[in-house]
MIVO-875859 format. One line per field, with one value per residue (C-alpha): residue number from 1; residue in one letter; x, y, z. Coordinates in Angstrom, 2 decimals. Example, Ala and Ser with C-alpha at 12.3 -4.5 7.8 and 13.67 -1.06 7.14 Angstrom:
2
num	c(1, 2)
residuo	c(A, S)
px	c(12.30, 13.67)
py	c(-4.50, -1.06)
pz	c(7.80, 7.14)
This chain:
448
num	c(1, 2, 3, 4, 5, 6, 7, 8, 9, 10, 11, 12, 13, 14, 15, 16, 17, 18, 19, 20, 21, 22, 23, 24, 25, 26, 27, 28, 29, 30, 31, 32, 33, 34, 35, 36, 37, 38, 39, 40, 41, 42, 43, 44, 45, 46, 47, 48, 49, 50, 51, 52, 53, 54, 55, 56, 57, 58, 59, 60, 61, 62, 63, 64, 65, 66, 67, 68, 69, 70, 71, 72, 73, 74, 75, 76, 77, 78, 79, 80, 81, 82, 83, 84, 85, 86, 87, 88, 89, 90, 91, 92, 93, 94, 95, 96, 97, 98, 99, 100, 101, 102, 103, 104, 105, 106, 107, 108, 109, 110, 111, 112, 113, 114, 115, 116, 117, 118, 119, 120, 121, 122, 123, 124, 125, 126, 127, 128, 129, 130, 131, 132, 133, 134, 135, 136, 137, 138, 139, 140, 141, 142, 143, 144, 145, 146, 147, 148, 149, 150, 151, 152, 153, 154, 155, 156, 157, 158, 159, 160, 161, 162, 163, 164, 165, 166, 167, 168, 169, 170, 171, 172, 173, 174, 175, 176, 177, 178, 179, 180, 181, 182, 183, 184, 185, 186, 187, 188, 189, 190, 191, 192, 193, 194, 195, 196, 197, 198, 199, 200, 201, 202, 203, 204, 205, 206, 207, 208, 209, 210, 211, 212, 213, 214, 215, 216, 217, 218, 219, 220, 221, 222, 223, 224, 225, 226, 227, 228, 229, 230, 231, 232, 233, 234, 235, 236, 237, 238, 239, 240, 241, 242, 243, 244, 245, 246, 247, 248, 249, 250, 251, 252, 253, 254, 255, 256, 257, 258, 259, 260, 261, 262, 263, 264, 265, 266, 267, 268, 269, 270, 271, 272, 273, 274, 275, 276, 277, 278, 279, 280, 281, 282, 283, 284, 285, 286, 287, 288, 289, 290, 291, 292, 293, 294, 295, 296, 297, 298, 299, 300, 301, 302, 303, 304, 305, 306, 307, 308, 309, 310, 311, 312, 313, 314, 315, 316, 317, 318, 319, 320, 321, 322, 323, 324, 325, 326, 327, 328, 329, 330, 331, 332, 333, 334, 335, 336, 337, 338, 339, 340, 341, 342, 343, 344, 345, 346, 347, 348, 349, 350, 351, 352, 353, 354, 355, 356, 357, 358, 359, 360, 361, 362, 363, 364, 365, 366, 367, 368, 369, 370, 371, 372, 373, 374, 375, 376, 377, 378, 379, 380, 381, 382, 383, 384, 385, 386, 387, 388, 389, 390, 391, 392, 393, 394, 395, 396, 397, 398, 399, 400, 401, 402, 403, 404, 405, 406, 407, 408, 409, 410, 411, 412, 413, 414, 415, 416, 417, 418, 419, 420, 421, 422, 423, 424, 425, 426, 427, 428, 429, 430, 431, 432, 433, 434, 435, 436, 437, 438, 439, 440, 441, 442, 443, 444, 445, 446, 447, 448)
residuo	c(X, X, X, X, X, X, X, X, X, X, X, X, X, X, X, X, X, X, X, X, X, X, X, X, X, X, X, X, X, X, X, X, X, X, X, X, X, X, X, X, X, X, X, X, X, X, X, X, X, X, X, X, X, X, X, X, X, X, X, X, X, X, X, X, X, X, X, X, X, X, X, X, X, X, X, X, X, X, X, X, X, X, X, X, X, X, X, X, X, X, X, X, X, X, X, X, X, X, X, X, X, X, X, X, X, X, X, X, X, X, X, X, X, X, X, X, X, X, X, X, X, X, X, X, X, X, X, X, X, X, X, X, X, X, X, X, X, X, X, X, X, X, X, X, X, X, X, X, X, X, X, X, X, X, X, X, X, X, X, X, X, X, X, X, X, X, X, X, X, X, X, X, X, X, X, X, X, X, X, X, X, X, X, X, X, X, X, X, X, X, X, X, X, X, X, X, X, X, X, X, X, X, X, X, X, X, X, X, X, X, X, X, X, X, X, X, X, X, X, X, X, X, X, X, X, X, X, X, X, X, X, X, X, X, X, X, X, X, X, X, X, X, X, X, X, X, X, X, X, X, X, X, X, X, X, X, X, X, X, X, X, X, X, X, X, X, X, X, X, X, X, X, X, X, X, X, X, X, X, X, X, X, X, X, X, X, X, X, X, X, X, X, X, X, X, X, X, X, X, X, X, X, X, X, X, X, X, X, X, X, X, X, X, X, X, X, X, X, X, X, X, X, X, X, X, X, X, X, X, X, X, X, X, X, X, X, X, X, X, X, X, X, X, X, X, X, X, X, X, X, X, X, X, X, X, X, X, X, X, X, X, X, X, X, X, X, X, X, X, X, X, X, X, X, X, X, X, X, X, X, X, X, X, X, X, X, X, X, X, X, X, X, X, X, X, X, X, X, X, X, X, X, X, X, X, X, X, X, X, X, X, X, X, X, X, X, X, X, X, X, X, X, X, X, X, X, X, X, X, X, X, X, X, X, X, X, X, X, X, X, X, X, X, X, X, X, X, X)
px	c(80.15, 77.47, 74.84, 72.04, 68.78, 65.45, 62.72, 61.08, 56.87, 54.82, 52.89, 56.28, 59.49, 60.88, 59.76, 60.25, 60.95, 61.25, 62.07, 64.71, 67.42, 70.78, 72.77, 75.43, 78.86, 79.27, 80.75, 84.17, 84.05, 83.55, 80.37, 80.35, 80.71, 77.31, 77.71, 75.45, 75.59, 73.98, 72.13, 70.39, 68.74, 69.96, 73.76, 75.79, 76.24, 79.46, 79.18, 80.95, 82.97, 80.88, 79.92, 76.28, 74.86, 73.05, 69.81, 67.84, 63.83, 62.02, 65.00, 64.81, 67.50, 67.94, 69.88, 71.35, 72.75, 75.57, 73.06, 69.56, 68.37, 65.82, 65.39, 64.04, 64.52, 64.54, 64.42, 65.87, 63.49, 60.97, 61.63, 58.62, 60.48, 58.27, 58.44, 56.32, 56.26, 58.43, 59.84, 61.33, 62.31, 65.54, 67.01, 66.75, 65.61, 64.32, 62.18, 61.37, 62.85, 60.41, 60.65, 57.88, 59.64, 62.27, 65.00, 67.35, 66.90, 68.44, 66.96, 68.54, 68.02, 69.14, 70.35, 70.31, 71.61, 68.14, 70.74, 72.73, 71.06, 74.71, 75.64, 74.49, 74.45, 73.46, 73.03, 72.14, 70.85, 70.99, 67.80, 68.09, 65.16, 61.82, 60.69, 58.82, 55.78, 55.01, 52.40, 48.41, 46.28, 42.20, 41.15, 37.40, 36.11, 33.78, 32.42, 30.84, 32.82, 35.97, 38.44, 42.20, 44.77, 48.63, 51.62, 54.74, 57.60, 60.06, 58.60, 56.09, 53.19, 49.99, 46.87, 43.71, 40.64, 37.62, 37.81, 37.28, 40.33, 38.37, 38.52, 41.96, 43.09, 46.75, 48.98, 51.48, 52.22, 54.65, 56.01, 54.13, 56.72, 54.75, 53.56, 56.38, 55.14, 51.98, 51.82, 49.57, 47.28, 47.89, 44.68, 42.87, 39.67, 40.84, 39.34, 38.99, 41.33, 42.89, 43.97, 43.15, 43.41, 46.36, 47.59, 49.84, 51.49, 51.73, 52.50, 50.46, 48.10, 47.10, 44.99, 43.90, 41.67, 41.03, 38.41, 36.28, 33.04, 29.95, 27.90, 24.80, 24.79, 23.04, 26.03, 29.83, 30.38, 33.60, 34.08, 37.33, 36.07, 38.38, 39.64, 41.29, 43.49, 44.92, 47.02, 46.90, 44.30, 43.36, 42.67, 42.64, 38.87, 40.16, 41.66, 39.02, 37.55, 37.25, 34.94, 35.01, 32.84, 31.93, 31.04, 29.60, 27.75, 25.28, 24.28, 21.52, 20.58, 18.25, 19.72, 23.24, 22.77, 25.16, 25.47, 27.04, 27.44, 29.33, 29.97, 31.43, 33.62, 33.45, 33.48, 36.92, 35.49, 32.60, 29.73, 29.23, 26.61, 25.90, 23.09, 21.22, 19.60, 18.88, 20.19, 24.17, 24.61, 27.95, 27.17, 27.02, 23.85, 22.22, 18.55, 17.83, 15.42, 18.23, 20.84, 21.17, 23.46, 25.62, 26.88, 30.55, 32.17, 35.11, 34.59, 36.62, 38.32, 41.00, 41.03, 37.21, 34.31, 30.75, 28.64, 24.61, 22.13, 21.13, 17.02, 17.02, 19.51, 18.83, 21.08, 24.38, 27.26, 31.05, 34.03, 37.42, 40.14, 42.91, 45.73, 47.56, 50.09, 48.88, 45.40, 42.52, 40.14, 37.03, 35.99, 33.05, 32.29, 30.04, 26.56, 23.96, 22.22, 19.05, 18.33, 19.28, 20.57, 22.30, 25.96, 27.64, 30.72, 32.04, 35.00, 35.50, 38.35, 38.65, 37.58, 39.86, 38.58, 41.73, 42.46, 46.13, 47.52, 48.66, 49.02, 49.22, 47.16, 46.37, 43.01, 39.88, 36.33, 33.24, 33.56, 36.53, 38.48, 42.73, 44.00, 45.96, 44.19, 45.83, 44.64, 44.00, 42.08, 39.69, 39.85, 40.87, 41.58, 41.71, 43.02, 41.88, 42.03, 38.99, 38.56, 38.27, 41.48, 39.82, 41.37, 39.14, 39.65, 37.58, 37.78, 36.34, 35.89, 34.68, 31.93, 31.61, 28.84, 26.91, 27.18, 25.71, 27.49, 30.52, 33.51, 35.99, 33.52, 33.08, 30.11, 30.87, 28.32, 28.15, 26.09, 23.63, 25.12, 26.08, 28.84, 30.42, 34.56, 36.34, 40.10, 42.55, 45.84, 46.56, 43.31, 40.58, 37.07, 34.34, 30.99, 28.28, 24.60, 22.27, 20.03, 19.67, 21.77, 24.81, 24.20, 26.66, 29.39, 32.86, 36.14, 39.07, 42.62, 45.84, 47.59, 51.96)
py	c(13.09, 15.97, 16.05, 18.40, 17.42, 18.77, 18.15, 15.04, 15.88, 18.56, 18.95, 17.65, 17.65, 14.99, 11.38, 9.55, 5.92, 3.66, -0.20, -3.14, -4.91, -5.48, -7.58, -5.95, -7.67, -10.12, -10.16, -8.45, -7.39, -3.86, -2.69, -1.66, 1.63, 3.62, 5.15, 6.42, 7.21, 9.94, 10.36, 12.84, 12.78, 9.47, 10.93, 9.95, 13.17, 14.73, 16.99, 20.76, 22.22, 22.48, 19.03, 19.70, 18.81, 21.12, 20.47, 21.99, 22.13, 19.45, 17.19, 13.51, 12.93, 9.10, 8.04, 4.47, 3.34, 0.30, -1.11, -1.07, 2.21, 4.26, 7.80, 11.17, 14.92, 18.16, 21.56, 24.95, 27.29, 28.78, 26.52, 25.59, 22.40, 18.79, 16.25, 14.55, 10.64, 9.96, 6.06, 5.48, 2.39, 0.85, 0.29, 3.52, 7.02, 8.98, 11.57, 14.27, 17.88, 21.00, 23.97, 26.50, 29.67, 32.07, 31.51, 28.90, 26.15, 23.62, 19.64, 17.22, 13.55, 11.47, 7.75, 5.39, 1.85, -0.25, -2.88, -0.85, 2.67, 4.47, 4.40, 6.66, 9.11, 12.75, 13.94, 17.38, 19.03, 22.66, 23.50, 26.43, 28.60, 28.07, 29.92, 32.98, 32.06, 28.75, 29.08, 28.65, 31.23, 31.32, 30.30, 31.82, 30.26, 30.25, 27.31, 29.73, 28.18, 29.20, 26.24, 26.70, 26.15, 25.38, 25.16, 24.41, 25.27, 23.39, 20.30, 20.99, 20.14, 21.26, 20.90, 21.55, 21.94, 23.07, 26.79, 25.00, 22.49, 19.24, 16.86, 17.80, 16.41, 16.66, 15.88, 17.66, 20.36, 21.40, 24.33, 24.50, 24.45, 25.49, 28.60, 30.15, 31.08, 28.60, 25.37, 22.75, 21.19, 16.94, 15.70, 12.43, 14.85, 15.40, 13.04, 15.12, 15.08, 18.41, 19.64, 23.32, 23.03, 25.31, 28.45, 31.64, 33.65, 37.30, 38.40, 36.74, 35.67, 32.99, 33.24, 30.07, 27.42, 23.65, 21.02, 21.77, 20.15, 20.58, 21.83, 22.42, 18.73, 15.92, 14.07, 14.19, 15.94, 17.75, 20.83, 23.16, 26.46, 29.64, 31.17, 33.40, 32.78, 35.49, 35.47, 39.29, 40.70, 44.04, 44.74, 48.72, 49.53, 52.81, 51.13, 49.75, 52.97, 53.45, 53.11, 49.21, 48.03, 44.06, 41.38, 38.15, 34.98, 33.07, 29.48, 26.92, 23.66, 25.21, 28.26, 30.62, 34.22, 37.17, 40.47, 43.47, 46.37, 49.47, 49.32, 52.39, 51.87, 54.93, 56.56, 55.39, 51.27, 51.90, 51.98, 50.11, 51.13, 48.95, 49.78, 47.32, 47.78, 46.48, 48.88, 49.41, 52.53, 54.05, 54.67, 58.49, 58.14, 55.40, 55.92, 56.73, 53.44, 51.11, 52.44, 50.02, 50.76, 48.26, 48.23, 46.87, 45.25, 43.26, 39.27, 36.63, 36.10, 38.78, 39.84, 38.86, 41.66, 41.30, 43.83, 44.32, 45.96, 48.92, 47.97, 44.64, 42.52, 39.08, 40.89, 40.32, 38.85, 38.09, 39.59, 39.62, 42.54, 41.43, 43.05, 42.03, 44.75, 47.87, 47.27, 46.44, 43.62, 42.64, 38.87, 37.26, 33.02, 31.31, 30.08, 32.70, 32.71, 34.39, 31.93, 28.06, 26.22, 29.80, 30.14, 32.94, 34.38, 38.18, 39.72, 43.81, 46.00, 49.09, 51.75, 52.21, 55.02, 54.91, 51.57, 50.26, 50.61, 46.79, 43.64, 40.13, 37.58, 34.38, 32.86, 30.70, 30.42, 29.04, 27.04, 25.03, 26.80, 28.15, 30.73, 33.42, 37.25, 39.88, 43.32, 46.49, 49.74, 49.39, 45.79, 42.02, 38.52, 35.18, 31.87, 29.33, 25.84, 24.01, 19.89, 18.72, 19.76, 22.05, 25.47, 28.53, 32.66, 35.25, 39.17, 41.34, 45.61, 47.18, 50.07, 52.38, 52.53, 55.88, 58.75, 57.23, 54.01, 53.24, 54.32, 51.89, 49.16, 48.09, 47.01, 43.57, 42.88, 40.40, 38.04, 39.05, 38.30, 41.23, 40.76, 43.18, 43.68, 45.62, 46.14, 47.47, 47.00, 43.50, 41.44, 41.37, 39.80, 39.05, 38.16, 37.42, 39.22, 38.02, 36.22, 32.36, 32.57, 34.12, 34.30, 32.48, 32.81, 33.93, 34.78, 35.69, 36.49, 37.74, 40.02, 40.31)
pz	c(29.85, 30.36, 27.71, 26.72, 25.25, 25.55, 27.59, 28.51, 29.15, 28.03, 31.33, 33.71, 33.35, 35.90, 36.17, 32.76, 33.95, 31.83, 33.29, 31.66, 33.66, 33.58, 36.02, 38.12, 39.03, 41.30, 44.69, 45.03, 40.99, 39.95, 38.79, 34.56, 34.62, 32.49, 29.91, 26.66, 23.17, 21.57, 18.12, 16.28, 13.39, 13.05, 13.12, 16.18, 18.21, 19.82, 23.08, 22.54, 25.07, 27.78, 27.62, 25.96, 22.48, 20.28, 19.18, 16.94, 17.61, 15.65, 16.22, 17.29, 19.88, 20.90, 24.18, 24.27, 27.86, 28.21, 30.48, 30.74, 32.79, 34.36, 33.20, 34.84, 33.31, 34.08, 31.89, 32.54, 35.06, 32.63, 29.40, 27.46, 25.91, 25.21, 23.49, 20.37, 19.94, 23.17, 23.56, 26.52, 27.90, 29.84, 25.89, 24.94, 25.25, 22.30, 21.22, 18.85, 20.94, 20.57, 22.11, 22.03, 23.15, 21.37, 23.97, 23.68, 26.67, 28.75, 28.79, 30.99, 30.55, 33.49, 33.24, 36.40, 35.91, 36.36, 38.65, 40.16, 41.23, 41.84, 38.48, 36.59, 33.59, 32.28, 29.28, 28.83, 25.39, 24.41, 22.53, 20.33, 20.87, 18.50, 15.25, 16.65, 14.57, 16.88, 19.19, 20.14, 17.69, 18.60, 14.84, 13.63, 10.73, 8.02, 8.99, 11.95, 15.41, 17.05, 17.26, 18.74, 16.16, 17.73, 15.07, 15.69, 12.10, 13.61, 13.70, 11.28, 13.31, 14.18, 16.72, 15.65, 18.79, 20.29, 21.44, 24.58, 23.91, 23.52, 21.00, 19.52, 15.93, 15.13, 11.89, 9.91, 7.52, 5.29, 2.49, -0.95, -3.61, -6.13, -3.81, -1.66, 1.74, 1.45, 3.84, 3.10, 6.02, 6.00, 7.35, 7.37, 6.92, 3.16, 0.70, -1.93, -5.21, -4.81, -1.16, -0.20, 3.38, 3.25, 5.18, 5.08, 8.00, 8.88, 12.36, 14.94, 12.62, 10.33, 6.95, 5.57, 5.27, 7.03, 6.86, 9.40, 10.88, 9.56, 12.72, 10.72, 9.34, 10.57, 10.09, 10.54, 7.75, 6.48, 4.56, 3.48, 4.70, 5.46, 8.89, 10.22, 13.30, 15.65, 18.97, 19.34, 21.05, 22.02, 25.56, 26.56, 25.28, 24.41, 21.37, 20.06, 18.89, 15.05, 12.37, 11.03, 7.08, 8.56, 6.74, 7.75, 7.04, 9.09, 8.72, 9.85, 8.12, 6.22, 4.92, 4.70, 4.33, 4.54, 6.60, 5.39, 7.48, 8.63, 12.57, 15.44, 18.27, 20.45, 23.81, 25.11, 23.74, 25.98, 23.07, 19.73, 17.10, 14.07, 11.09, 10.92, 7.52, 3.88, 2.49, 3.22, 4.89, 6.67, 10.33, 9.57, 7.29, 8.88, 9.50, 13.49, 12.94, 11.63, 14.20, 17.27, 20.23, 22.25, 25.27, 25.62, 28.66, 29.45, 30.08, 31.83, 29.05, 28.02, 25.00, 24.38, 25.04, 25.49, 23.14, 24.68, 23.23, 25.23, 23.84, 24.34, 26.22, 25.36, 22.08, 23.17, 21.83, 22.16, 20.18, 19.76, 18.27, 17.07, 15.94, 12.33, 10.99, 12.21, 11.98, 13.63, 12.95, 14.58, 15.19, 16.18, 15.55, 16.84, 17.72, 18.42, 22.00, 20.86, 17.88, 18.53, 15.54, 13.78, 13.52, 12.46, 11.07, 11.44, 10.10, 10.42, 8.95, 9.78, 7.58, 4.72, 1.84, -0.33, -1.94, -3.14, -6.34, -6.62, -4.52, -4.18, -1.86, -1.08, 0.14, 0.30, 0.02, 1.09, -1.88, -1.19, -3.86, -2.74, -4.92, -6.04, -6.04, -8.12, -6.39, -7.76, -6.95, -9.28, -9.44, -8.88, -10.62, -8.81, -10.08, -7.84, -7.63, -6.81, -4.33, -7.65, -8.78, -11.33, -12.24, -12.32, -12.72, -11.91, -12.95, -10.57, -10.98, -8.08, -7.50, -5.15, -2.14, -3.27, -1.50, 1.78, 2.00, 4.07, 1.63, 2.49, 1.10, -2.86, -4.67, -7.26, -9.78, -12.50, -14.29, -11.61, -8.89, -6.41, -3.75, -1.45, -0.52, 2.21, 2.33, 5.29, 3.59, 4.94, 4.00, 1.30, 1.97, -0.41, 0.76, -1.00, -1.09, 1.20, -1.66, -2.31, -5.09, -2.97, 0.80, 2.59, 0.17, 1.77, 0.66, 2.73, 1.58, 3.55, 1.14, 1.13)
């Protein structure tokens, strides 16, 4: 019998040995002939017509030889098939099937009788191809550092590390019932009564919101903070041109403050201008004293640019464009290289004058709080749901930026406290005013 199953190592796909015995005949008998069952799921398995069993990624497939057996595999040229919680040994084979691309595969899983090497077995598994929305997105957070976030939907799993790869922490997630389209993050970091470490999807990108380190703590320290993960990334500088309203936050262990400004793209990607200024100015009314002019250049890494500023070029810094819907969005995480100990957050839209009529979206903030933003164009309402498990709503009605403000931005104020929003169509960001009462404070929602 000829089976199909998918493939045995993420980094290899021969050389799975695992050892047992088993005595072979005696002289002048016939050697047992080798043979293998088949389960998956936990439901014995039947080989179709061309002698191969269909799997599913995120199934558990589970080999059982007559005799105890040595195993190798092989995948189809090109496959990106592994494996999650493999045990292999002469018993048994088994192992949870995953396969990270959108084409179906090919996993062949090779029994040799441990006593008697010409016996042997193959059973080879036909892995359906993966949901389209697994994959590696580069995650930038609130919490000001990149980190690498890898889901897999089939198996419900996810990867959580370093931008650098280091110091990976992996679990599970799964469907909100309460919220269609909303997953929920299970993570050993959560001790709080209420989980909002959750997320929602749009096309090769991720909106939501994990427990993240604490850099700017003196100790490990974990905190629900939003992100936004992308695996889209723009990389002909021509199309980075436009005119993008960003927001940001910066931290250090003494303080969080906010940025809000209106930013330029032009010259084929070539030059970036930003106004720096108190006062919140679109790039078109920005005092010559307030304007400062980057240079932008490719880097090692595609998809991320270098911006330097023509004045002074210990001001330089890296960014990313990604691409969600059919907009642009600029992102920047990270620690700063002209000021030790300051991490910072940036998140740009492109300029949008003319707001919605109605939508719905899901997000976080700074605060810890998941919710539910009804959005107008003259206003929003969020229910949230705090760590504590507390229920909250907010009403917001939005001003314009005066005459000389970027007008694809909104003005919030209540109960004296001033905040700032920008809108493209697919996300909504609050940020707070760069005071002690709201600096720091971030909100970030992925609208349907």
């Amino acid at each position: 019998m000829r089976v199909l199953f998918s493939t045995a190592c993420v980094a290899a796909f021969a050389g799975l040995v695992g050892c047992g015995g088993g005595g072979g005949g005696g002289a002048g008998e016939t050697a047992p002939a080798l043979t293998t069952t088949v389960t998956i799921n936990g439901a014995p398995a039947v080989a179709n017509a061309s002698g191969q069993f269909v799997t599913q990624p995120g199934d558990t497939v589970e080999i059982t030889p007559s005799q105890g057996a040595d195993w190798t595999a092989t995948a189809s040229d090109g496959a990106a098939v592994t494996l999650r919680n493999p045990a292999i040994s002469g018993a048994k084979w088994s192992a949870q099937i995953l396969n990270g691309a959108t084409g179906a595969a090919t996993y062949t899983v090779s029994a040799k009788a441990t006593a008697n090497a010409s016996l042997t077995k193959t059973t080879v598994l036909n892995v359906a191809g993966g949901d389209a929305r697994n994959g590696t997105y580069r995650v930038y957070s609130a919490s000001a550092l990149q980190y690498l976030l890898t889901l897999d939907f089939n198996a419900s799993v996810y990867t959580l590390a370093n931008a650098d790869g280091s110091e990976p922490t992996a679990d599970t997630f799964a469907s909100d019932a309460s919220e269609p389209g909303t997953y929920v993050f299970k993570s050993a970091r959560i001790t709080s009564n209420t989980n909002t470490a959750r997320f929602r999807v749009t096309t090769d990108a991720i909106v939501g919101a994990f427990p993240f380190t604490d850099q700017v703590a003196t100790s490990t320290v974990y905190a629900v903070k939003p992100f936004l993960a992308a695996r889209k990334l723009v990389t002909v500088a021509a199309e980075l041109d436009g005119l993008y309203n960003r927001l940001g936050i910066q931290r250090t262990a003494s303080s969080e403050l906010s940025q809000i400004t209106q930013t330029q793209f032009s010259a084929g990607g070539t030059v970036y201008k930003l106004c720096n200024d108190n006062i919140v100015y679109s790039i078109a009314n920005c005092p010559p004293a307030s304007l400062v002019t980057y240079s932008v250049a490719t880097t090692d890494v595609p998809g991320v640019w270098l911006i330097t500023n023509v004045a002074d070029a210990t001001d330089s810094g890296r960014f990313a464009m990604a691409r969600i819907g059919d907009q642009n969005v600029y992102l920047s995480a990270g620690a700063t290289l002209s000021t030790p100990g300051r991490y910072v957050l940036r998140v740009g839209v492109q300029d949008t004058p003319v707001w919605t009529t109605t939508a719905v979206g899901y997000g976080s903030s700074t605060a810890g709080s998941w919710g539910r933003v009804n959005f107008t164009s003259t206003g929003n309402t969020r229910n949230a749901v705090g760590t504590d498990g507390t229920a909250s709503s907010a009403t917001n009605v939005y001003a314009g930026m005066g005459g000389s403000g970027p007008a694809g931005m909104r003005q919030i104020s209540g109960g004296g406290a001033t905040y700032f929003a920008t809108y493209n169509g697919k996300l909504f960001t609050i940020v707070g005013a760069s005071n002690a009462t709201t600096g720091g404070y971030f909100q970030l929602n992925l609208l349907d």
